[in-house]
N, C-alpha and C positions, 0 to 999 in steps of 0.2 A: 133395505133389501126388499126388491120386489118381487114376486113369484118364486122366491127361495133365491134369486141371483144374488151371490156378495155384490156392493159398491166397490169395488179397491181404491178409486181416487176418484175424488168430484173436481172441477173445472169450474170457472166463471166465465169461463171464453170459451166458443165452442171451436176455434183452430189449436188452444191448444189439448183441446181433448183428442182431437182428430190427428194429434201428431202422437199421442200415447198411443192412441188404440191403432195406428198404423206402426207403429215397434211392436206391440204384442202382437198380430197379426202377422210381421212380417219374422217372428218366433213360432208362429203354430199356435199361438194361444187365441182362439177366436171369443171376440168379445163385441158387448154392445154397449153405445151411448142409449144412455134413457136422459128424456129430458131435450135431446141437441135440436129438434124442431122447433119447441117452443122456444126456446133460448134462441134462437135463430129468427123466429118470427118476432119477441117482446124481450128482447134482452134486459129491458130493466128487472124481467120478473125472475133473473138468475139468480140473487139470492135469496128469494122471497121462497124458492121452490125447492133450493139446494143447490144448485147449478146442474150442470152437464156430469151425471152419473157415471162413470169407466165401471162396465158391470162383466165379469166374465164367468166362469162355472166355478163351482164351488172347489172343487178338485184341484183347478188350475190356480184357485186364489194367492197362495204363497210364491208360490213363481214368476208371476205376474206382479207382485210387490215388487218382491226381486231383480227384476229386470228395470222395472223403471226407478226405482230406487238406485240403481248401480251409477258408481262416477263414470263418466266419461269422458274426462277432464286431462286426459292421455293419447287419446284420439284427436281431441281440439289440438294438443301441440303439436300432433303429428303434420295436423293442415297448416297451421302458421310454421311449420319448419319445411313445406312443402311448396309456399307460396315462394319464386322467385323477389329475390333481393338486387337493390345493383348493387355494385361494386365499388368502390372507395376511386377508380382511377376513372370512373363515368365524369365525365362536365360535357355540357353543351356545346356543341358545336359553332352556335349564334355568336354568346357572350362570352362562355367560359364559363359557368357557373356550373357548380356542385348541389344547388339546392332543385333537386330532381325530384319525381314524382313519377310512381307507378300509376297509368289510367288502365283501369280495367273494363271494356269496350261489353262487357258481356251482359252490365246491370242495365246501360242503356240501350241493348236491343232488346233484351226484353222489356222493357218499359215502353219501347214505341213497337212492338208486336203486340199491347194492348190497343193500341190504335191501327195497327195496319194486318189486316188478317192474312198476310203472307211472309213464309218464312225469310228472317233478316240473317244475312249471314258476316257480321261483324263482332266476332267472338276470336278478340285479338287482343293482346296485352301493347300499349303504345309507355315511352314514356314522356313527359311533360318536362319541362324545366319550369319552374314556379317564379323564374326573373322575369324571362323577356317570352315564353307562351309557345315556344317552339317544341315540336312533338317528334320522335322517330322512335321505326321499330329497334328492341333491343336486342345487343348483339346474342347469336344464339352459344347459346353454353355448351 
């Protein structure tokens, strides 16, 4: 505790500190990393120091446990039962084959709008056949 601020949760990594304290934040509970600079400039020296402090007022401490404590393992299902699926009667058109593959076009624009500083607009679901390499849009549902 430093200047009377509770710790609620210390980090080794200072992205995943910055993902707690952006959920309490994005709750009304304002909080601060202690630590996240230097952890940031000498990483080796995170556990020598404590890590990356999640510090918020003393008032809010309990609720702030609470929240990043809570499952959210009900939300997770809700996006894999979100993600489109194909269908049993899908085969390629090429070969004939069944053994299909969803490409999701979105991980590799942003990966190359780290290299190209202008906006890529390929944020499109294809799918793939894993036999013969042949790609088409899937029908829409």
């Amino acid at each position: 505790m430093a200047n009377g601020v509770p710790t609620v949760l210390t980090f080794r990594d200072i992205l995943d500190a910055q993902a707690a304290a952006a959920l309490l934040e994005a709750e009304g509970i304002e909080c601060i990393l202690a630590n996240e600079y230097l952890v940031g400039i000498a990483w080796t020296y995170s556990t020598a120091i404590g890590g990356v402090q999640l510090q918020v007022a003393p008032d809010r401490a309990e609720e702030a446990i609470a929240l990043l404590e809570a499952d959210e393992s009900a939300s997770l299902a809700e996006v894999e039962t979100s993600i489109p699926t194909l269908k049993g009667d899908d085969e390629c058109a090429r070969c004939g084959s069944n053994d299909l593959t969803m490409v999701r076009w979105s991980r590799y624009a942003v990966a190359a709008m780290l290299f190209v500083p202008l906006p890529l607009f390929i944020w499109r679901n294809r799918v793939k056949c894993r036999r013969c390499g042949n790609e088409w849009k899937p029908a829409a549902a």
